[in-house]
Each structure stands twice: as C-alpha cells, then as structure tokens.
MIBA-667151 format. One record per residue (C-alpha): x, y, z. Coordinates in steps of 0.05 Angstrom, whole numbers, padded with zeros to 5 digits, always signed. Each point is the difference from the previous one (the first is absolute). Layout:
<rs>
XYZ...
</rs>
This chain:
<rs>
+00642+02589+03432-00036-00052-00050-00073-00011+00012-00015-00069+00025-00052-00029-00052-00034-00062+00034+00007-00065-00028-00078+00000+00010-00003+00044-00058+00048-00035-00042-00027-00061-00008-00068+00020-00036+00053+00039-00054+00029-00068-00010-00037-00024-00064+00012+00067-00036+00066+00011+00006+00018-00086-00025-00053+00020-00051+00046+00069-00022+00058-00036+00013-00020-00054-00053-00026+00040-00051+00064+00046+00007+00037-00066-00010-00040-00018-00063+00010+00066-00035+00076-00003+00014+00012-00073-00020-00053-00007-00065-00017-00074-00008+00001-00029-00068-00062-00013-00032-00023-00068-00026+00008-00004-00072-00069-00041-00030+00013-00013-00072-00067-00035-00036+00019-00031-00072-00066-00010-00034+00011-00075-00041-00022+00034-00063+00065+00047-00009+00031-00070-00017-00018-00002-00059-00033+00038-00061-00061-00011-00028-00066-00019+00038+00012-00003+00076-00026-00070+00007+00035-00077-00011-00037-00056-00021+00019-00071+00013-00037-00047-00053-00006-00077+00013+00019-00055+00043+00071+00031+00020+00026+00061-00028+00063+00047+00026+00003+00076+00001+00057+00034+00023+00002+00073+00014+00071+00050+00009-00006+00044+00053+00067+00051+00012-00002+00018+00077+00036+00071+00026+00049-00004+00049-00040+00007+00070+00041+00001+00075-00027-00043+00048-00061-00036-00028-00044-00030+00051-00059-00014-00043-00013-00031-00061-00076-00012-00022-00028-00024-00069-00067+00015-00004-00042-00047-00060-00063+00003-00032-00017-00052-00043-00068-00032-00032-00007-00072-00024-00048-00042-00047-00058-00030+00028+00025-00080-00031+00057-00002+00045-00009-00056+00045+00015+00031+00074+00035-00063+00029+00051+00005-00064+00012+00072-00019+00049+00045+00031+00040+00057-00015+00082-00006+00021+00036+00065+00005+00077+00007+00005+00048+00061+00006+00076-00016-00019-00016-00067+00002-00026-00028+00065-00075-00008+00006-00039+00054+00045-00070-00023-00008-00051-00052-00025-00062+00041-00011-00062-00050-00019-00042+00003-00062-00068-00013+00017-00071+00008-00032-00007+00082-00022-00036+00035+00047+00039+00064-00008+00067+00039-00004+00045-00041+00059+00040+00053+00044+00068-00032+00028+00054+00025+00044+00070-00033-00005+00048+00029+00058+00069-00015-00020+00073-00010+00031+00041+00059-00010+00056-00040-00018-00031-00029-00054-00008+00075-00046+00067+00028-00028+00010+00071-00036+00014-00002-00065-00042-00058-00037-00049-00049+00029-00053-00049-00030-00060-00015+00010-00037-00066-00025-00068-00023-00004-00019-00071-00015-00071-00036-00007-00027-00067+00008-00071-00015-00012-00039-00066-00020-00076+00004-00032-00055-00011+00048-00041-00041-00059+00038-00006-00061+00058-00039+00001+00025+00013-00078+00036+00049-00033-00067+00040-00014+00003+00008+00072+00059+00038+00009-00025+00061-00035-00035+00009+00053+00051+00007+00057+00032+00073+00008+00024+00043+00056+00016+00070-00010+00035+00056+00054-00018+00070-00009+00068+00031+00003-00030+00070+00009-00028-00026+00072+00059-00040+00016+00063+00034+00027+00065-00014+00045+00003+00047+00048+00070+00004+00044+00008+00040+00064+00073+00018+00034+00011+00039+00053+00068+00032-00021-00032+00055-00037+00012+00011-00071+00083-00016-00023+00034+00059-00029+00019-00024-00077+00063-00009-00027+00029-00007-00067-00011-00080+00022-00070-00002+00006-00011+00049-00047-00018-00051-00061-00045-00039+00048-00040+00061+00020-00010+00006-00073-00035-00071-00015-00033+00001+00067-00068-00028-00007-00030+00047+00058+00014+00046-00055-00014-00028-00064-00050+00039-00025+00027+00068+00007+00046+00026-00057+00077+00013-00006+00008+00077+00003+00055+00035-00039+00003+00065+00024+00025+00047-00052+00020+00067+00026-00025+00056-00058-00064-00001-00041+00022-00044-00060+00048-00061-00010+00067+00007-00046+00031-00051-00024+00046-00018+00065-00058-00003+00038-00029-00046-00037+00049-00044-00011+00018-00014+00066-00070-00010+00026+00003-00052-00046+00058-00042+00017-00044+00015+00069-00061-00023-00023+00032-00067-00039+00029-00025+00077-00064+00017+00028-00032-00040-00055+00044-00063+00016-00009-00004+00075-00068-00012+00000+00003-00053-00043-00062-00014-00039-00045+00053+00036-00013+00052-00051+00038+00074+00024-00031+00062-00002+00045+00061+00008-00016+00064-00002+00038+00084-00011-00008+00043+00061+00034+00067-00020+00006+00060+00048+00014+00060-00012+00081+00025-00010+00039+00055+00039-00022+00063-00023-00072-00021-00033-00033+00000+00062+00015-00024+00085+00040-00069-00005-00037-00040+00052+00044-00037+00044+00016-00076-00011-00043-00021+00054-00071+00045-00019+00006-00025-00081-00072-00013-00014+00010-00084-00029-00045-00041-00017+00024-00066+00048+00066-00028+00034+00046-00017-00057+00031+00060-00035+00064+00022-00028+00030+00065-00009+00056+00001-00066+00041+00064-00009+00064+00036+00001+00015+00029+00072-00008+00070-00022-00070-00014-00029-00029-00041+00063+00038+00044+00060-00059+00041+00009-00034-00065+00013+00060-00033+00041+00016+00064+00042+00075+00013+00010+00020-00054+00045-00030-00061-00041+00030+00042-00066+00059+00004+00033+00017-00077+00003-00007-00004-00076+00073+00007-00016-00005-00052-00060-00047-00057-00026-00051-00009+00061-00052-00041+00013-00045+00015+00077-00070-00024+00024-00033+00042+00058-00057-00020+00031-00078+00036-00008-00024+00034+00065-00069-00031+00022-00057+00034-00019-00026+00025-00066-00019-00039-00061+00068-00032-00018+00029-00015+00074-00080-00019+00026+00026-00085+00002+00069+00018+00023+00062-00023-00034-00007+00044-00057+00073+00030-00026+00021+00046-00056+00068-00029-00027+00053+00045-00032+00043-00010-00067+00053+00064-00010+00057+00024-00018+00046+00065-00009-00008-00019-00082-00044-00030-00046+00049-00050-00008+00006-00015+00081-00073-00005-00008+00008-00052-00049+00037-00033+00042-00048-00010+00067-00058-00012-00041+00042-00066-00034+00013-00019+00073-00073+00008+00020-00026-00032-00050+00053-00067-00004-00043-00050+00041+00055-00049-00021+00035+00034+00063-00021+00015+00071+00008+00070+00030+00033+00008+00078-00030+00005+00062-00006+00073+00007-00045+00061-00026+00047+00032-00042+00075-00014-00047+00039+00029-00050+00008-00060-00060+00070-00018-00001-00024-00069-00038-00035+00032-00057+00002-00046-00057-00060-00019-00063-00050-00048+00027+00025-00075+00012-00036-00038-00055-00047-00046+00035+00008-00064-00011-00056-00027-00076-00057-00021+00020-00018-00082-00017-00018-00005-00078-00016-00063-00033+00019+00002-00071+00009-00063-00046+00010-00067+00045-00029-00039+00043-00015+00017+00080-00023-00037+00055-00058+00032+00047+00052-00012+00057+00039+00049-00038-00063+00053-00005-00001+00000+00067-00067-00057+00001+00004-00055+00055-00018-00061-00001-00088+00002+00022-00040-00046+00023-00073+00008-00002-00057-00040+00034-00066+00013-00024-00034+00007-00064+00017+00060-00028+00074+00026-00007+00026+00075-00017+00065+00023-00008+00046+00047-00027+00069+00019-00023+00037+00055-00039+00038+00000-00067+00043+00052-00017+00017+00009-00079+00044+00058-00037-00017+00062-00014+00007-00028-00072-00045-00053+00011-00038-00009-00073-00036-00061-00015+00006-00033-00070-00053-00039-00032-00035-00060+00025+00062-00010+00044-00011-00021+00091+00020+00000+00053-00003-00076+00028-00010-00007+00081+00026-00071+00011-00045-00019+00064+00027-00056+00049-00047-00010+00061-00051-00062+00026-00077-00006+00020-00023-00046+00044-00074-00007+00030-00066-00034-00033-00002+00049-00055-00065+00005-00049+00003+00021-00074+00012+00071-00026+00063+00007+00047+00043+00049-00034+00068+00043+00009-00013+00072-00031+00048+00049-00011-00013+00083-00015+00054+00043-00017-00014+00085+00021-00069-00031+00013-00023-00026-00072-00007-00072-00015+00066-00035-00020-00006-00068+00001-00027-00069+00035+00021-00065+00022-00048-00062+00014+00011-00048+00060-00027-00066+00003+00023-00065+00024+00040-00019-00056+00049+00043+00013+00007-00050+00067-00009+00074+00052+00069+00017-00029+00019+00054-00048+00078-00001-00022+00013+00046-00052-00068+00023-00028+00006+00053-00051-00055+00057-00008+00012+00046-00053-00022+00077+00022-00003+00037-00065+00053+00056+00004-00042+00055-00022-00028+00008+00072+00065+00011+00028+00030+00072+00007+00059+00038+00024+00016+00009+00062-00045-00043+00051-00037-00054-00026-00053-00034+00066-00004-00073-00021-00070-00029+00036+00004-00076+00009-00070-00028+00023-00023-00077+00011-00063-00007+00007-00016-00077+00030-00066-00026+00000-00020-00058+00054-00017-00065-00021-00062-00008+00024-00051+00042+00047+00025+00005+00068-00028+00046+00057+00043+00059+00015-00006-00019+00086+00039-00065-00016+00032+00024-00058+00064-00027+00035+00056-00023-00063+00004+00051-00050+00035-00004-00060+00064+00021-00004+00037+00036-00056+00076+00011+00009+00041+00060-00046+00081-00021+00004+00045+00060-00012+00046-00043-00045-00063+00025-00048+00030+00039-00055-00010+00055-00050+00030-00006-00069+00007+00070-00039+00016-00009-00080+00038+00054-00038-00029+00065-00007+00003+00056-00038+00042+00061+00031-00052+00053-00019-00043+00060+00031-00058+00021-00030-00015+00072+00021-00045+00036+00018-00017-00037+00054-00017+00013+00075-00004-00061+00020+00071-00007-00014+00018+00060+00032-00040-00025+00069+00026-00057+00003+00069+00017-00020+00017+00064-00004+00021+00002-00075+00027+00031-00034+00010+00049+00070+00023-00059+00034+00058-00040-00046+00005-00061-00020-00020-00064+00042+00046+00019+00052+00074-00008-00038+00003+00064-00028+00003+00068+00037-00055+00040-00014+00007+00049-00056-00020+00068+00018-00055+00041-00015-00035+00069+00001-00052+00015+00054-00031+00069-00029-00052+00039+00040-00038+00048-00029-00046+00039+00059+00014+00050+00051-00041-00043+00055+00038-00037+00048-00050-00058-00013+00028-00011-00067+00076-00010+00027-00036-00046+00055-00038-00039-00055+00068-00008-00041+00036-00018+00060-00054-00054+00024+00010-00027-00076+00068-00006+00005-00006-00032+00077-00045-00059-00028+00036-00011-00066+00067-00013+00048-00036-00041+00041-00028-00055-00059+00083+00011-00031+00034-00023+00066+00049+00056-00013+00018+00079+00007-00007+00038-00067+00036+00046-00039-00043+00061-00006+00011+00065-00041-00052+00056+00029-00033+00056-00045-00047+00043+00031-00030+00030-00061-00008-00013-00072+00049+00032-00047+00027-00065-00043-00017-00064-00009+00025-00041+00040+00065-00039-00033-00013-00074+00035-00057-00030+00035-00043+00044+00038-00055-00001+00056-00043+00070-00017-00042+00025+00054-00041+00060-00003-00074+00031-00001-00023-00010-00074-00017+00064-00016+00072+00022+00012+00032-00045-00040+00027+00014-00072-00035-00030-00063+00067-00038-00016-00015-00040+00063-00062-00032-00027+00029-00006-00080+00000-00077+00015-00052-00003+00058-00052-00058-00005-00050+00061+00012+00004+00061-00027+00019+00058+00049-00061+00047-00006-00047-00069+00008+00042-00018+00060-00005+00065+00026-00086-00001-00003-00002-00069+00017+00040+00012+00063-00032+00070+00011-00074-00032+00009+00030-00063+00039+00033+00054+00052-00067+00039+00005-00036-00073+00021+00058-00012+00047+00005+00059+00043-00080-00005+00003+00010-00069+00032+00059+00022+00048-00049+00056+00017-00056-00047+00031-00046+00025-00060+00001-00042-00055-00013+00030-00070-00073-00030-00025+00001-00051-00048-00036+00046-00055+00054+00045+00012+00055-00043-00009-00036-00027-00061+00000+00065-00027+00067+00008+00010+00014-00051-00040-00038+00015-00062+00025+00070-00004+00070-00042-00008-00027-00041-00053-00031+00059-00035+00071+00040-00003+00034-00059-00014-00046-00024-00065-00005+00077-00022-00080+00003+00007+00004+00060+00046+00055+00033+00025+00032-00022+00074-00010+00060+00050+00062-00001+00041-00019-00027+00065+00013+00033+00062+00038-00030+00064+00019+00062+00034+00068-00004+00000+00050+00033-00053+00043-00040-00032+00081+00024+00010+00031+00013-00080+00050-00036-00016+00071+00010+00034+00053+00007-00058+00067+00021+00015-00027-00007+00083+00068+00001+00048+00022-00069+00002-00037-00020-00064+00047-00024-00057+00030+00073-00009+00026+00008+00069+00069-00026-00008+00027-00008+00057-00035-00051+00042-00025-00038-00067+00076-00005-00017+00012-00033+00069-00058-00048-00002+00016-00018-00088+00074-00013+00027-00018-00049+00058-00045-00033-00058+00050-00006-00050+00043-00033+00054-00057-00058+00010-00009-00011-00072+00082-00008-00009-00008-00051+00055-00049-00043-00040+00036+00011-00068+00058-00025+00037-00039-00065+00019-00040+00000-00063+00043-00036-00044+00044+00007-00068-00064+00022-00039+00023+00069-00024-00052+00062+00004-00016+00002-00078-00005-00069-00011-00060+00008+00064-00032+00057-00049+00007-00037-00053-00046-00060+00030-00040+00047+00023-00023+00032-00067-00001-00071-00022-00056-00013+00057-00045+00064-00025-00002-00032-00065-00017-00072+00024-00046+00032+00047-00049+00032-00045-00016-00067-00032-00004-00044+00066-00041+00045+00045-00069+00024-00007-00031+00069+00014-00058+00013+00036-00011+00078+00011-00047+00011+00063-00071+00016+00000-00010+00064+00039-00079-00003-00011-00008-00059+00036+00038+00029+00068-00063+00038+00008-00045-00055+00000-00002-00004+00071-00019+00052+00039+00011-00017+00062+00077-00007-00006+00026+00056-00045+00072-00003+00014+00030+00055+00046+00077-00024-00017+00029-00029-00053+00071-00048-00010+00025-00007-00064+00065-00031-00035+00019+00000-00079+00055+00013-00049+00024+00065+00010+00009+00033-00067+00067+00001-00044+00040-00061-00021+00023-00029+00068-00039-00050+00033-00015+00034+00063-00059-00002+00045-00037+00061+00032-00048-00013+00053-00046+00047+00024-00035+00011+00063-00043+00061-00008-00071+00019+00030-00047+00075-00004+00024+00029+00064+00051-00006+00059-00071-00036+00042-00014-00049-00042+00070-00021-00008+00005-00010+00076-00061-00039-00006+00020-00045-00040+00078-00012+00023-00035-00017+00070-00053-00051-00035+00052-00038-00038+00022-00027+00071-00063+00000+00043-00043-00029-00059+00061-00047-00024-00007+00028-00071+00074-00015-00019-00009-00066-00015-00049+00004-00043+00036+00049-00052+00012-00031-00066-00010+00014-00077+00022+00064-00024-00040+00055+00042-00031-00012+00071-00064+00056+00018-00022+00008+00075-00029+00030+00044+00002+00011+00079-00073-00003+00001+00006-00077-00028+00037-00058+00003-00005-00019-00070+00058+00015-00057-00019+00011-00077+00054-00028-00037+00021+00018-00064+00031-00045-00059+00068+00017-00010-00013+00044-00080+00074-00003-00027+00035-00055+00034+00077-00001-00012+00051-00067+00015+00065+00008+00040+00045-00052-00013+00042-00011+00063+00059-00045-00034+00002+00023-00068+00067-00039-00016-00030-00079+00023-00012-00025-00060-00044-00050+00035-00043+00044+00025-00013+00035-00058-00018-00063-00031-00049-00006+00058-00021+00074-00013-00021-00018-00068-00035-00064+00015-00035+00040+00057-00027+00057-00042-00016-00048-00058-00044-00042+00041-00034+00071+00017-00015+00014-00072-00028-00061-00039-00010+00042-00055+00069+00022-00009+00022-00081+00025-00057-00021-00057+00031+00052-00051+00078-00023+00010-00024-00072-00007-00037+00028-00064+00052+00031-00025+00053-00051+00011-00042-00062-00033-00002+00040-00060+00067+00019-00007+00010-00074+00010-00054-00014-00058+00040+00047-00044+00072-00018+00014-00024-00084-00013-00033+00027-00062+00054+00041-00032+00048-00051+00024-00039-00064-00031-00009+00048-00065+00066+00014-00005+00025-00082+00006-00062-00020-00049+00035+00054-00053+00071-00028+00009-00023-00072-00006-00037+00016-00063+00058+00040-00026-00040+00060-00011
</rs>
C-alpha cells in the first residue's frame, strides 16, 4: 500500500523540482552561444592605424571583408575621431557611409578632445564577403576665408579605437569549402598570419612548392593588405606523438595542412584519411578554446592526395580564385585544370584616355581649395626618353569672384609636375588646356596623379556670411595624352619589383609569367614562411598566379630568375659574387642591427653608447684599423644545405616541378612570336655591349650604413645581376637569425615598409620605420621588344639623352668626319680642275 504524501508537503518542493527540471532541460538541449565578433578599423589597412581627411572636403574609403555570421542581430560601429580647432561648428561635419547609403552625420566642432560615437546599424545593410566603408568631411574656416585657411581644417579617426562589432545569435557557422576564401580575408582576422603546417622538421621541395601556389591565392584575396604567412611543422609518425588535428598548437584561425594521405593520417585519424581516395580538398572547423579557436571560426583546411601528383592537383584547385568551390566541407577535384588566366589588368600605353575612362567622374567643388585624385597605370616597360611628356589636356569651368594667384596644380607620385593659371581671360572656361608633366616622374605600374585648385576670393569677406563661394568644376572628358616610350627595364630595381612584380611577375599583363626559382636555404620554418610571404605579396602587385620552381638548399645556381632566402651566414660565397654588399659586411652589419633589435622587442633598449660602439667596431673591421671581433647573438647559424632532400639533387620531385615549368614557358613561346631563340641571344649579347657604355656604376658605400646608430639594419633585400652571361636577376632576402627575419617580414606590413622599397638594396629594421636604400652598383637593361625597330630607336635616343658625354662625343665625332669627308672631297675636285 503507497504512502499518502500530503499535498501540504508538496507544494513547498515546488520551486526545486521546476528549478531541477530546468536545469536538466538545459544540459540536455545546449543553447547556442552568441557569437560577438569585434573588427578593430585598423586591420583595414597597413600602415599607421589612423586616416586623415585634409581640407574643405576630402573622401576616404576603407575595405572591410566580413565572415559569414548566422543570425546577426547587432551591428555597432564604434568611432573616435579628433578635429582642428578652425573648423567653424555651424559648417563642419563628418558623413559616414557603408555600401553606399549614409549611416551618420557626426559634427566637427571646435577641438576639445577625442569625440566617442556609436552608430547602431540595420542588419540588412552588412553582407559577408566585402563591404565598404566611407568617410567624408566638410569643414569651412572660422576666420580665414582663403586658401591659407584650408590648411588648417583636418579630421582624423583613430582606427585602432574604432571597430565594427557584429553580434548573431546562431552561434558560429560550420565552414565549408564556400566560405573558406572569405574566412581567409576576414578583417576580424587580419592581423593574424596564414599557417602552413608542414608535417616533419624541414621543408622539401614539394612542400614548398605547394605552400606557395597557397600563399600566392592568399596573397590575392586580400587585395592590397600586405600577407603574412607563416610554417607550422609538427612532428611526423615515428619522430615523436602525432597530436591530433584538433590539439595542433597554431598560431590563429587560418591554416592549411598540404600532404600526401599517408604523411598527414596520423593527423587526420582513419576515418577523415579514409575519404582521401584521390585529389581532396576539406575544411573542419577549430574547437573553441585555446589560442587559435579563442574568436571562434577558426578552421584548418586540407590539400591531399594518394600521389604527389593528386596533390598537385587539389592544391591548383585551392588555389584558382578564378573559380568558386561547393557548398560543402569536403570533395574529390573532378575539375582540376591550370588556373583560368584572369582577365589584364587596365594599362595605358601610347594614346590618348579620357578620365571617364580611368575611372574619374565628373567633380564639382564649392569652396576654395580643391583636391583630387586618380590612377594611371603604365607598362612594366615603361622608360621615359628625353625631354619627352606626358600632356593632361584639362576641360573644366570656375565661376565665383575670384582674386589673383588662382591656380590649377598638378603632382604626379607626390612631386611637383606642373601648373596652370586661371584668370578671367580665359572667360571661367577651360576647353582643352594642355599641361605638360615631365615624364621622368612617372613609373611603372601605378602612377597617383594629384590635381589641386587652389581659388583665392576676391576680396575680404567674413567667413559667418561667407555665403557664394567660388566654384571650380573638373569634367571627366579631361584627358591624358601618353607619347611613345621606350620598352625598357632597368634592373636592379625594387621599386619595379613592388609595384610590378618584375621580372617575378611578367610582362604588363599580356604575357604569362615566366617561371622562376624560389631557393631556401635554412632549416627554420621561418625562412619557408618568409619565402612564402614574398612570394604572397609579389602575386598580389602581378594580378596573377606564378610559376614557381622550389629548392630547399643550395647546391647550383639557380638556371633562371631566382628569389634566395636564407640566414646570411648560411649562404654560399657565390651568392654574394655580385651582391651590392659584400657577404661578410652584410653578415656584421646585420649581426649588430639584430643585437639592437631583439634589445628593443625585449623592453630593454641597448644604450646609445652601446649601439655607438657597435658601430665603430664595424667601421674598424671594415677599414682594416683593428680587426672585427665576431659579434655574438646567441644563436648558431645552420651550414649550408648542399645536396639537402629536395634541393636541386633530389630528382624526383624537382623533375615534377622543372616539367610543369617547362610546360608554362612552351605556352609563352607559343604566344611569343616568330623571333627564333638565337636570334633573342643574339640581341641579348648585343644589349651587354650597349649597356656598358649607357649605364653608370655606382658601387655602394658600406661605411656610411653605420653612420647611424640607431638603425643598424636587422634584414636586408637585395636584387642584381646574377653572375654568368644571362641576364637574370637574383634577389635576396636574407637577415642574422630566424628572429630577426620574423621581425622584419611582420614590419613590412604593420609599418607599410613595402612601398617605400626602391634603388638597388632596401635595409630595415623592426625596431624602425625607416629603410636605407642603396643605389643600384651594376645596373643592367632588359629590352622587352628587341625586334621593334622603333623602339630601339627610342632606346637609343633614351640612353643618349642619359649620357651627354657620349651624345656630346657622337656629335664630335660625326662633325669631324663631316670636316674631313668636305675636305678630301673639295681637295680632290680642286686637283681635277687644275689637272694635277
């Protein structure tokens, strides 16, 4: 018989059991967690995390790649900005846009401090993939209304304080091959490296190679953001316990694993090996948790195969962002096939092109200062000649009571290029006005063209009622006219190779691009991710996937163009034969620079009479008044790998990677005309001749890198003539330890140092954001269309004009040959005439 219980004594248990039968419900049915991703404005960019907006009106737009998220409820940008203390408050604001429809009108008024502003934002108004975000100023003078006056108007946003946070409440979305390439360029996630996780201690050749076919898509979605990638290896099956795929130690979110299935099933485990039954390509998600998975969303993607050549195979599909992958988180390629060509980029060559048709609108522009800008994109073989411009043909019209000095000035890559006056008898109307900009300032690659008008009032008025201003009014039926130009490269040069890629990247865009040799010499995985972060960026500025053909070791020279990375103790003396500095002053220059470095990354920096004496016990070795003491970093240099597997001895996979070469260059022989291969030589022994009377040397002086103590360099890229007959170029990226080479691969994009390599040798360091250039020492022509017997008239005239004492010599020489042949000639008639 069951006890009676009384419903007295029920009721008080009540709250505890619906409190038991909730949580009991919770920890059966787990909720999904709201994903909060925070994008910090200065991963939009490289370079200083702040954007200044000069000027009455000025436009800055920033590129912001958004993850996909599941349910997004909230969107908030979060501002801080600052503003001059001229701005009148009643006519200064600040307009901010995303994807095109306005969001907020934030006001300038007088400085009193940083301005702290909270945009909430539709949902429907963010997409994943790419999304912009624009900010534009207006702002009038308080008490000077002139052009003087617009210097002082400027608002700037600290991008480091800004950010766009997004909430959803779907939890984090499983990736798939689909979003894969999104998750890559995400900018919640811009700032942490691609990880190529290598499984073994060292990189062959294979490995290398595919990482960077890898590394070059990697490079291209994201643009012109600066990629950073990096070698993770771990350990192989019997060298020590394979962690599993989900406890690899990785640095952040965006990795990929490259291997045959044998070498990565310890990784996979047997069911994920299992599904690898020909080329495959998977993604799998990151648990949460841990320094990679910490954000959430973080994925380790998979390129494998039963064979090296299966291998091939997914990594071509991976790395063709021509072509989208499917929907799901793992496939066998069926579709493998080379990388679509894109389609060239824009180049301007000879002609004449409308602004319309550079992508420049028609502006007008109320106030009394003007700025704008647009892009001009010439050849690779872009080489001025002579005294020869560039004409901009300006149509546009002025209105207003304009005083005198009103002007229309135009700077090309920031240097003065020319100037146009505007005064009223021109009637406010300019049809056709031709401005000369001097082609010298020009490039190739990306020219900026500035145009500025500066319009001075009339007379005095006071800013309050300063209600008519004048007006100036830019048509896009303006037009640039480009001359003929000489179809010539000049190398070394990094400045040419940043902006262009060449002679990595091919030629202007119509030309596949040749291949070349990517040698690493080093047994630490941060010189494979230095070479492959090279190799990233120079894809990026050519538009295009190259043809690489990896080494991983020294054990010949290389037999075409080469990238050479490696720790400068390690590499061979033959590396340095042509060098603009010679490898044991490299080696002490870099030495010192790394000590000064690792000081700074410390928290302790070295004292300045210490760094000083650094520096004279350089010059001392160097000018043989005492002899150099080798100076100690505390790390041992690895010798040099000859013969290493996968260097130039292992025949197997180098045979593999040469053939898939020799197939790219048949392609462009193919498309490269009826010029056979020995009349090519023979122009090209031609140009060594010509070119040791056209170009000058200037060897580099070493001494003077010292002069500064504060910067010693800690890395070091160089490019010149590598030695023998053939006009190749070796460019070398090379630094004291595996440290400082980290260093400074992570400052070229946080400090924005890329741009600013030219000459013939760039020196850094992590610890500043200066570069030390170096004067190309033996420069060396390339003459892209040997067989145009126009341009080789223009080559001519071009390196004449150089020379004016060889121009001043020929002249010589060929008035008296003149004098001579008249003489003989006029001798010879007075003797027949006399009968003599």
């Amino acid at each position: 018989m069951a006890a009676h219980v009384p419903q007295t004594a029920v009721r008080p248990l009540m709250p505890a059991l619906l409190a038991a039968l909730l949580l009991w419900i919770g920890l059966a049915v787990p909720a999904l967690a709201a994903d909060r991703r925070v994008i910090p404005l200065s991963n939009l960019r490289d370079g200083q995390p702040e954007v200044t907006l000069h000027g009455e009106t000025e436009t800055v737009a920033l590129r912001a790649i958004l993850p996909p998220v599941a349910g997004l409820t909230s969107v908030v940008l979060a501002l801080t900005y600052e503003n001059g203390i001229d701005i009148l408050p009643e006519k200064g604001s600040m307009a901010v846009y995303i994807n095109g429809s306005p969001v907020a009108d934030l006001p300038l008024a007088a400085f009193r401090g940083p301005v702290n502003a909270a945009i909430t934002l539709p949902a429907s108004l963010i997409r994943p993939g790419e999304n912009q975000i624009v900010f534009q100023t207006n702002a009038q003078h308080r008490a000077i209304c002139s052009v003087r006056g617009t210097y002082d108007l400027w608002a700037r946003v600290n991008l480091a304080a800004s950010s766009l946070t997004l909430v959803s409440d779907g939890g984090v979305p499983d990736p798939d091959l689909a979003m894969m390439r999104h998750l890559l360029a995400a900018s919640d996630r811009a700032r942490e490296p691609l990880a190529i996780i290598e499984v073994g201690s060292e990189a062959d050749a294979d490995h290398l190679g595919w990482g960077a076919m890898v590394a070059q898509s990697y490079g291209l979605l994201l643009g012109d953001q600066t990629p950073r990638v990096v070698a993770v290896p771990v350990p192989a099956k019997g060298a020590a316990p394979v962690p599993a795929l989900e406890s690899l130690p990785l640095p952040g979110g965006k990795n990929v694993l490259i291997g045959t299935r044998d070498r990565l099933a310890p990784l996979l485990g047997e069911a994920r090996a299992a599904a690898i039954t020909g080329p495959f390509l998977g993604v799998y998600p990151i648990p949460p948790g841990g320094k990679a998975g910490a954000a959430g969303g973080g994925f380790v993607a998979i390129a494998s195969g039963r064979t090296p050549q299966e291998v091939d195979q997914a990594v071509m599909r991976l790395a063709d962002v021509s072509r989208p992958l499917p929907t799901q988180t793992a496939m066998i390629v069926a579709d493998a096939a080379p990388p679509a060509a894109p389609p060239p980029r824009p180049v301007q060559a000879e002609g004449r092109y409308r602004l319309s048709d550079l992508g420049f609108p028609t502006v007008q522009h109320s106030g009394y200062r003007y700025a704008g800008r647009f892009t001009l994109t010439l050849p690779t073989g872009f080489a001025p000649v002579g005294d020869r411009a560039i004409l901009f043909h300006v149509d546009g019209a002025f209105e207003g009571n304009l005083g005198p000095g009103a002007v229309l000035n135009v700077r090309v890559n920031g240097r003065p290029a020319g100037a146009m006056e505007i005064d009223k008898r021109s009637s406010g109307i300019i049809e056709n006005g031709e401005m000369p900009l001097p082609m010298a300032l020009f490039r190739p690659g990306p020219n900026s063209i500035d145009v500025e008008a500066e319009l001075p009032p009339g007379g005095g008025t006071d800013c309050v009622f300063a209600v008519r201003r004048p007006t100036f009014t830019l048509l896009d039926s303006s037009s640039i006219e480009i001359p003929g130009f000489a179809r010539l490269v000049t190398l070394p040069d990094l400045g040419t190779l940043g902006n262009t890629s060449y002679p990595y990247g091919g030629v202007a865009g119509d030309e596949p691009a040749p291949p070349f040799d990517l040698v690493v010499v080093g047994r630490d995985p941060a010189w494979t991710g230095a070479a492959w972060s090279m190799v990233a960026k120079l894809a990026q500025r050519a538009g295009d996937l190259m043809t690489v053909v990896p080494y991983t070791g020294w054990d010949l020279p290389p037999s075409d163009n080469a990238l050479i990375v490696g720790p400068v103790a390690a590499l061979p003396q033959s590396v340095f034969t042509a060098a603009p500095l010679p490898g044991d002053r490299l080696a002490g220059l870099l030495e010192a620079g790394a000590l000064i470095a690792q000081a700074s990354a410390r928290g302790e920096p070295m004292p300045a009479a210490d760094r000083r004496a650094l520096a004279e016990r350089l010059r001392l070795g160097w000018s043989g008044a005492g002899a150099r003491a080798p100076l100690r970093t505390g790390l041992a240099s690895p010798p040099p790998l000859a013969g290493a597997p996968g260097s130039a001895a292992d025949g197997g996979a180098q045979s593999r990677w040469q053939r898939m070469a020799g197939d790219v260059k048949e392609t462009a022989g193919a498309g490269g005309g009826w010029v056979p291969e020995w009349a090519r030589r023979g122009m090209a022994a031609a140009a060594r001749y010509i070119n040791r009377w056209t170009v000058d040397e200037a060897p580099a002086d070493v001494v003077a890198l010292t002069e500064n103590a504060d910067s010693l360099p800690e890395a070091a890229l160089l490019q010149y003539r590598a030695p023998g007959n053939e006009a190749l170029t070796w460019t070398l990226l090379t630094a004291s330890d595996a440290r400082s080479v980290e260093r400074a691969m992570r400052s070229l994009g946080d400090a924005g140092l890329w741009d600013k390599l030219h000459g013939g040798g760039a020196l850094w360091t992590s610890a500043s954001t200066a570069v030390t250039t170096l004067e190309p020492n033996r420069p060396y022509q390339l003459i892209l269309e040997p067989f145009d017997i126009g341009n080789l008239i223009l080559i001519l005239a071009r390196n004449l004009s150089q020379r004016i004492e060889l121009l001043f010599a020929l002249l010589l020489g060929t008035t008296l040959v003149l004098t001579i042949s008249m003489r003989l000639l006029l001798k010879r008639g007075h003797q027949e005439r006399s009968g003599s």
